[in-house]
VOVO-369918 format. One record per residue: y, z, x of N, C-alpha, C, CB in turn; residue in one letter. Coordinates in steps of 0.001 Angstrom, whole numbers. Atoms other than C-alpha are relative to their C-alpha. Glycine has a CB too. Layout:
BEGIN
REC     n_py     n_pz     n_px    ca_py    ca_pz    ca_px     c_py     c_pz     c_px    cb_py    cb_pz    cb_px  code
REC        Y        Z        X        Y        Z        X        Y        Z        X        Y        Z        X     A
...
This chain:
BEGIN
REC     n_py     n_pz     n_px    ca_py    ca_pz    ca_px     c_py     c_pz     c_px    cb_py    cb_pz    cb_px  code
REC     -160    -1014    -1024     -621   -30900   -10462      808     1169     -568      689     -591     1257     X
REC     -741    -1276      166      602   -27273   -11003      454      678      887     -550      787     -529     X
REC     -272    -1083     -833     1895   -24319    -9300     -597     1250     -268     1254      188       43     X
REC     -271    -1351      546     1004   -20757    -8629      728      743     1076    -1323      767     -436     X
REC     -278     -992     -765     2867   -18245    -7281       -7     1428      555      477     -116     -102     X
REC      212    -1664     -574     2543   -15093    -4964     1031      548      139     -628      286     1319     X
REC    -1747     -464     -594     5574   -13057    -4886     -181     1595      207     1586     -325    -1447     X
REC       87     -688     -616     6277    -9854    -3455     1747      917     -786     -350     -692     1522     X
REC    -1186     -477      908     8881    -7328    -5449      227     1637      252     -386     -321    -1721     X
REC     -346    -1552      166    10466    -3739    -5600      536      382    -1222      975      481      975     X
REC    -1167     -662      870    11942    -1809    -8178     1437     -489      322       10     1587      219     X
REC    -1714     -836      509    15408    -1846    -9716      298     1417      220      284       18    -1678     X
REC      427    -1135     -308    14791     1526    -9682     -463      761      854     -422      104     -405     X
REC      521     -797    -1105    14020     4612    -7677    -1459       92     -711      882     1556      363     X
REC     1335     -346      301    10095     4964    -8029     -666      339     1725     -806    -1447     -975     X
REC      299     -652     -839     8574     7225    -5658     -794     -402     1148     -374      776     -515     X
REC      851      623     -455     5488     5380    -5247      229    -1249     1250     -485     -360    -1121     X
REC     -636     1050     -573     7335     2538    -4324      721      -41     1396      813     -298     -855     X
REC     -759     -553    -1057     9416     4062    -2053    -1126      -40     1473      541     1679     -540     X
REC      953     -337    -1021     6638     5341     -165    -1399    -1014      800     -544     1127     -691     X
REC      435      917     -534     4864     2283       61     1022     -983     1021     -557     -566    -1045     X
REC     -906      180     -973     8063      822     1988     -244      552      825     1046      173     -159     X
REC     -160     -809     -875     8236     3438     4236    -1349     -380      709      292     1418     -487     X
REC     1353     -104     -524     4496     3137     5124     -189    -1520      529    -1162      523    -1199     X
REC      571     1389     -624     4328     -697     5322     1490     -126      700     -608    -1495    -1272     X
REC    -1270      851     -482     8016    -1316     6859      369     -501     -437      164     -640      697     X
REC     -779     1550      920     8788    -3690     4428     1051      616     -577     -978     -912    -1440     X
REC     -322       51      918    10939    -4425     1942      335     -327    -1637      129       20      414     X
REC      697      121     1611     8928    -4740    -1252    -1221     1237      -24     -898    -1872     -314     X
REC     1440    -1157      265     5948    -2412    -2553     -708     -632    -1142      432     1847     -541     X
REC      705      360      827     4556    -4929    -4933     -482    -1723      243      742      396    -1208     X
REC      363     1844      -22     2656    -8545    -5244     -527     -167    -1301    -1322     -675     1246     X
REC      414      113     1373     2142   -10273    -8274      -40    -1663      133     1125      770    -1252     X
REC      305     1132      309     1140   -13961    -9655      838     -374     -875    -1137     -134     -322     X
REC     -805     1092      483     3488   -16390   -11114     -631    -1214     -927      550     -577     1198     X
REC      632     1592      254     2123   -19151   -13363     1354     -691     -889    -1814       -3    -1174     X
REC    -1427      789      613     5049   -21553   -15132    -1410     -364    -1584      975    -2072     1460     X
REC      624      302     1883     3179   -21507   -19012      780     -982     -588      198     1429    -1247     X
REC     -938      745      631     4800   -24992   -19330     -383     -351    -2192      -83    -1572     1185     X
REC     -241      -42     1606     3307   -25080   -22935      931      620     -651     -932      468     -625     X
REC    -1136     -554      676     5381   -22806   -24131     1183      633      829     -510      986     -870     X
REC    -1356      132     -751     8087   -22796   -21569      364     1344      705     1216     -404    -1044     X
REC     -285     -872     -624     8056   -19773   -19946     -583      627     1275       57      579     -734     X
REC      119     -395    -1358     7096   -17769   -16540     -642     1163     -331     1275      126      884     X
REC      796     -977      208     4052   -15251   -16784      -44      844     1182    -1204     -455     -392     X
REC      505     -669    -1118     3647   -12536   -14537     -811      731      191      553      457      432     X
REC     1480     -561      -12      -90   -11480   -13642       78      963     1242    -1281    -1274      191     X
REC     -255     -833     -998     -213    -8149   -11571     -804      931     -387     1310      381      248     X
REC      510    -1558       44    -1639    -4567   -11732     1186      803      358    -1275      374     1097     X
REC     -797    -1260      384      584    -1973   -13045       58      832     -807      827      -97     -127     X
REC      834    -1008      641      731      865   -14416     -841        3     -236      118      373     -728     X
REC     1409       -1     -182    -2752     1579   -15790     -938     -922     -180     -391      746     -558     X
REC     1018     1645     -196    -4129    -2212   -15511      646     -780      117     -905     -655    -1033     X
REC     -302     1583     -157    -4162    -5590   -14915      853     -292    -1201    -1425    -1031        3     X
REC     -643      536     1365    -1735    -7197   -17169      817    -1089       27      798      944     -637     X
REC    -1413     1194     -124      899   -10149   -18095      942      483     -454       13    -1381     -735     X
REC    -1556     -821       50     4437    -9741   -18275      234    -1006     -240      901      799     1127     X
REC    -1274     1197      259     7348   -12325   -19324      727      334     1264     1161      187    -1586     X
REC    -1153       52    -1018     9507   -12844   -16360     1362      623     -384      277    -1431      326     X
REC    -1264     -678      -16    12291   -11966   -18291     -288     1958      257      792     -481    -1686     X
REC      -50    -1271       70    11230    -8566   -18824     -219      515     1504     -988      478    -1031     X
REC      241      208     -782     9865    -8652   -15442     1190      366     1298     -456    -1041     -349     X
REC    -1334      396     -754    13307    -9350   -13865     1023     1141     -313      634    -1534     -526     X
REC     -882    -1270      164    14854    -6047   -15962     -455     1319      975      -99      466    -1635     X
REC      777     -910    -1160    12647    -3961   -13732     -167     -108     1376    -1153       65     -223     X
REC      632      -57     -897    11848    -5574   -10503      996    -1193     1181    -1560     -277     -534     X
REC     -653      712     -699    13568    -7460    -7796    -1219     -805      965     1103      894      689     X
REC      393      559    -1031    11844   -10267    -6156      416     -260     1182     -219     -698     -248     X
REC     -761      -57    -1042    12224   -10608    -2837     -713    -1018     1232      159     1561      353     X
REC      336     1122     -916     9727   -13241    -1295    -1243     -822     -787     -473      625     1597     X
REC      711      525      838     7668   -15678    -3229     -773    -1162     1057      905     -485    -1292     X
REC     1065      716     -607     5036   -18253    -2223     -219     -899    -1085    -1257      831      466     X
REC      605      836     1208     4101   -21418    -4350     -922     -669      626      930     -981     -811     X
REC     1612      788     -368      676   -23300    -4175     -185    -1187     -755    -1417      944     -414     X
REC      614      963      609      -21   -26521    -5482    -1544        4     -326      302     -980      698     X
REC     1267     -198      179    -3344   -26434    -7135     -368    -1309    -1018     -266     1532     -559     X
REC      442     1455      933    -5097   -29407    -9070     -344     1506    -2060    -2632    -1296     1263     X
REC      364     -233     1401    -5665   -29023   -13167    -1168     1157      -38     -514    -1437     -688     X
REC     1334    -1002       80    -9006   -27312   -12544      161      879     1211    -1593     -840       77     X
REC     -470    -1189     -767    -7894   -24959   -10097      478     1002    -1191     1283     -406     1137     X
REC     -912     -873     1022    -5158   -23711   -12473     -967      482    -1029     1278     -887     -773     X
REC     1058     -495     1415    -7837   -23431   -15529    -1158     1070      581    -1025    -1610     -792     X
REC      539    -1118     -392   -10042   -21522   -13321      591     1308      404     -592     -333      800     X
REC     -447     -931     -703    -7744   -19331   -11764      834      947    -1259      873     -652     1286     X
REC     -623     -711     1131    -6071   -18449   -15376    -1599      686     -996     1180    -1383    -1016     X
REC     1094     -976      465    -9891   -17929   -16960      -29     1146     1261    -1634     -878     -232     X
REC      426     -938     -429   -10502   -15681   -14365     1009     1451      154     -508     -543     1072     X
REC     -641     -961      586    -7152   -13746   -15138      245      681    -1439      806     -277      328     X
REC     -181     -318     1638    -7178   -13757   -18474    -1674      978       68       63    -1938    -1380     X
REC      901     -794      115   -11060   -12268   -17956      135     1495      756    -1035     -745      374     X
REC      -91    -1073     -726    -9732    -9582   -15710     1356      395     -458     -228     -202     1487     X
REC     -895     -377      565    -6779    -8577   -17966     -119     1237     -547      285     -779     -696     X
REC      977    -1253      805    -7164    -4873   -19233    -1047      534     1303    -1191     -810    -1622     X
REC      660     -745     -724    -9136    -3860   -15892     1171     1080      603     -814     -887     1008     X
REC     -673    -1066       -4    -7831     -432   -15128      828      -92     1994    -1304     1434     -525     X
REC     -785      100    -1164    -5057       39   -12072     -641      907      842     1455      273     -173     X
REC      800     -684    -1331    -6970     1239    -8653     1072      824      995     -792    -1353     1029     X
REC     -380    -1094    -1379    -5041     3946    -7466     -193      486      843      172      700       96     X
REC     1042     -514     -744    -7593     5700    -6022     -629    -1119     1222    -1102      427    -1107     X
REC      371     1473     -722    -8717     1709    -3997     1457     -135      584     -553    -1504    -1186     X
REC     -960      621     -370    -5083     1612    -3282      637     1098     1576     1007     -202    -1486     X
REC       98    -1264    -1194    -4907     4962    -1391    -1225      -39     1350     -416     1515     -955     X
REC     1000      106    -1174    -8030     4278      338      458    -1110      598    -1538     -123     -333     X
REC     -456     1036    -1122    -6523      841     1733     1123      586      818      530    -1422     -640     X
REC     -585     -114    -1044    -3873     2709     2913     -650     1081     1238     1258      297     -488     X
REC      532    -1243     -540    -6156     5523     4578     -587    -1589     1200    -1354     1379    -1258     X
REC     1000     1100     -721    -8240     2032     5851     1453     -585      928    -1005    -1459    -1366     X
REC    -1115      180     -582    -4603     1038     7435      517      845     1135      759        4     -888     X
REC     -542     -697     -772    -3666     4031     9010    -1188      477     1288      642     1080     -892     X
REC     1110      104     -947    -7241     4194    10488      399     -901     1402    -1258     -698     -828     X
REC      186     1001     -858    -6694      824    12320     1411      465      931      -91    -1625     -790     X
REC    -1201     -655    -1092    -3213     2386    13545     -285      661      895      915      823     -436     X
REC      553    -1582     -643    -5327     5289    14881    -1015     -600     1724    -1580     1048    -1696     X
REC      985      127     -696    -7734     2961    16413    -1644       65     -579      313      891      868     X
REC     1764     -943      791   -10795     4383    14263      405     -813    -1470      -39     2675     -268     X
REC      803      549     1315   -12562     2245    11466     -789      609     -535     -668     -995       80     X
REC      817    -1186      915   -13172     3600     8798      -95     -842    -1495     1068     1790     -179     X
REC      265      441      866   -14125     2068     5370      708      860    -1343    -1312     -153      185     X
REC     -247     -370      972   -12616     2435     2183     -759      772    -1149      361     -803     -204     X
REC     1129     -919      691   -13667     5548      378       60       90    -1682      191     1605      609     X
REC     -536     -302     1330   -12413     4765    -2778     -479    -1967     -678     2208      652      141     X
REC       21     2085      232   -13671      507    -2820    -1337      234    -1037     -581    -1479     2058     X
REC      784       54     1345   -15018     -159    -6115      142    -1606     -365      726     1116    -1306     X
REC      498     1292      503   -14936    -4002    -6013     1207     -689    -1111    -1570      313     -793     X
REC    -1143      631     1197   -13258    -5898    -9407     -358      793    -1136     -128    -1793     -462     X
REC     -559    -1239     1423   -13741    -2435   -11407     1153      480      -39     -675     1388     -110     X
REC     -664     -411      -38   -10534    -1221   -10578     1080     -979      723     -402     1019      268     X
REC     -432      468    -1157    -7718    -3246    -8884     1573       48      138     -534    -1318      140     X
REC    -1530     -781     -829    -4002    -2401    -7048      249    -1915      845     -576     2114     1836     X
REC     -753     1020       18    -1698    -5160    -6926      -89    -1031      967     1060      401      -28     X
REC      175     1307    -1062    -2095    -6907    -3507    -1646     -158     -219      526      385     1959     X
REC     1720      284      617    -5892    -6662    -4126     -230    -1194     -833     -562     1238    -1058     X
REC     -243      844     1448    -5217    -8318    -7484      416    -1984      479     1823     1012    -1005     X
REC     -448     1211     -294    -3167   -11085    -5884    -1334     -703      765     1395      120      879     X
REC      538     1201    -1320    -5313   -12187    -2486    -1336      -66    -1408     -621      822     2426     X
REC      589      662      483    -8276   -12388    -5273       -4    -1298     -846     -295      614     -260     X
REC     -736     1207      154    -6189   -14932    -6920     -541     -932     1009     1505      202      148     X
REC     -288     1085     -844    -5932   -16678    -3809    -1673     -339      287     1083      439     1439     X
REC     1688      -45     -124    -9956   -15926    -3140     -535    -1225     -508     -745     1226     -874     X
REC      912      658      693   -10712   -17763    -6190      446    -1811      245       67      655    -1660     X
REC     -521     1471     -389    -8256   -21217    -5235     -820      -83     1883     2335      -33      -68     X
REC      906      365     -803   -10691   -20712    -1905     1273     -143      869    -1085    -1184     -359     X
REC     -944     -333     -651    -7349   -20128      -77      112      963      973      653      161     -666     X
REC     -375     -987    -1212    -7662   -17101     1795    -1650      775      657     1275     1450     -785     X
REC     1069     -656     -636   -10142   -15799     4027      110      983     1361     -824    -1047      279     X
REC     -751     -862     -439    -9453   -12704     5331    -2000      780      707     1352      889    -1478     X
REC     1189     -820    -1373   -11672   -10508     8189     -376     1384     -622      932      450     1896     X
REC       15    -1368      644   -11503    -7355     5817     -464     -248    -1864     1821      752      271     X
REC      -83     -579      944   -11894    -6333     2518      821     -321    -1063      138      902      331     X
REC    -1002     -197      512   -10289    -7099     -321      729      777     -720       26     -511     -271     X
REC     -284    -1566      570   -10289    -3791    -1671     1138      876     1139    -1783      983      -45     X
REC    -1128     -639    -1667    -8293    -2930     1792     1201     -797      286     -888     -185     1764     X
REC    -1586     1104     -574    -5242    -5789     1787     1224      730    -1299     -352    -2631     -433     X
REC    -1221       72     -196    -2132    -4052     1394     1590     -766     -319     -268      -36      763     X
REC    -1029      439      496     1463    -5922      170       98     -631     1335     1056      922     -649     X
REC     -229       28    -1380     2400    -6248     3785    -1271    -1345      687     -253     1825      613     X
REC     1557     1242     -574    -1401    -7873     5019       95     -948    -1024    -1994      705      -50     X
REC      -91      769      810    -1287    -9811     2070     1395    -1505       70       38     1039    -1043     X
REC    -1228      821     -318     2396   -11604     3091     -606     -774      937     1330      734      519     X
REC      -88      601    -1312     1116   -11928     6410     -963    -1130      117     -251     1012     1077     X
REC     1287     1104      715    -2190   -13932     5072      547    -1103     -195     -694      344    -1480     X
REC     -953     1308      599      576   -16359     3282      404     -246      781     1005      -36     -934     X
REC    -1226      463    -1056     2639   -16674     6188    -1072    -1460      916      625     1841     1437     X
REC      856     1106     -573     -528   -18424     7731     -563    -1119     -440     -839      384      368     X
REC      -25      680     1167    -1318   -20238     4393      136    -1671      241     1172      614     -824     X
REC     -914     1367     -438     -363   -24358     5261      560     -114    -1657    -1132    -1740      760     X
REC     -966      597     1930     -603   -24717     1218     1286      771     -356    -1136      491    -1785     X
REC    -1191     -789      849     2014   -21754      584     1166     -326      780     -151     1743     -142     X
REC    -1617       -4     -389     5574   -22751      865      394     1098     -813      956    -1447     -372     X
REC     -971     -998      455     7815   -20084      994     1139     -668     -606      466      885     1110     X
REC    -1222      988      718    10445   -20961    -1742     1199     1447     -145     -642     -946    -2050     X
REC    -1300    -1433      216    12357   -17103    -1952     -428      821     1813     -647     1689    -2080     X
């Protein structure tokens, strides 16, 4: 049996972006990212979309930049984990969906409005923006099944997905 985790983070730092994703979702994070424990070689990977792609990180470095602030762990069997790492490791190097990330929030502020409206910027798994990145994670462990888009889930929608989760214990 393994783990993965969903966690939810801000800057150390002032970053604008960041900022402004607070402000917009209420929260207090502006990022989601994947957790795996690389017990082979003993350390804590972190799979996300940042800056201009998908990428892995070391936790430590991870931890000089970013403050976690609510995490999620999943028990998954052997072949879960091996699928869910081929399918990051094959989507490593896909470019960061700014443009998909702006349209989820345009697709957000719609539903505030009342008026549905579709993401004008949804390009699928060519491009993908961090909570995107994650709930497909969760997609592929057949975990989440969401009424929208996943080109349209948000940091915020994405928590609230976990919160309903039975497998995800909140551990932060």
């Amino acid at each position: 049996m393994r783990t993965v985790t969903i966690g939810f983070s801000k800057p150390k730092e002032f970053k604008i972006f960041a900022k402004l994703i607070m402000w917009y979702e209420e929260s207090d994070w502006s990022h989601a990212y994947v957790k795996f424990n690389a017990v082979n070689i003993e350390r804590h990977l972190i799979y996300q979309a940042s800056g201009r792609m998908v990428n892995f990180e070391g936790s430590i470095h991870f931890e000089n930049h970013a403050l976690s602030i609510h995490e999620y762990q999943i028990d998954v069997t052997d072949e879960q984990y091996k699928s869910v790492m081929q399918f990051c490791v094959d989507n490593a190097g896909v470019k960061y969906g700014i443009l998909s990330a702006l349209g989820a929030g345009l697709v957000k502020l719609g539903k505030k409005l009342n008026i549905s409206i579709k993401n004008p910027f949804e390009d699928g798994n060519r491009s993908q923006f961090c909570s995107e990145l994650a709930a497909r994670v969760l997609n592929q462990l057949s975990l989440i099944n969401l009424d929208y888009d996943l080109d349209d889930i948000t940091p915020k929608d994405l928590k609230e997905a976990l919160d309903e989760i039975p497998e995800a214990k909140k551990v932060l």
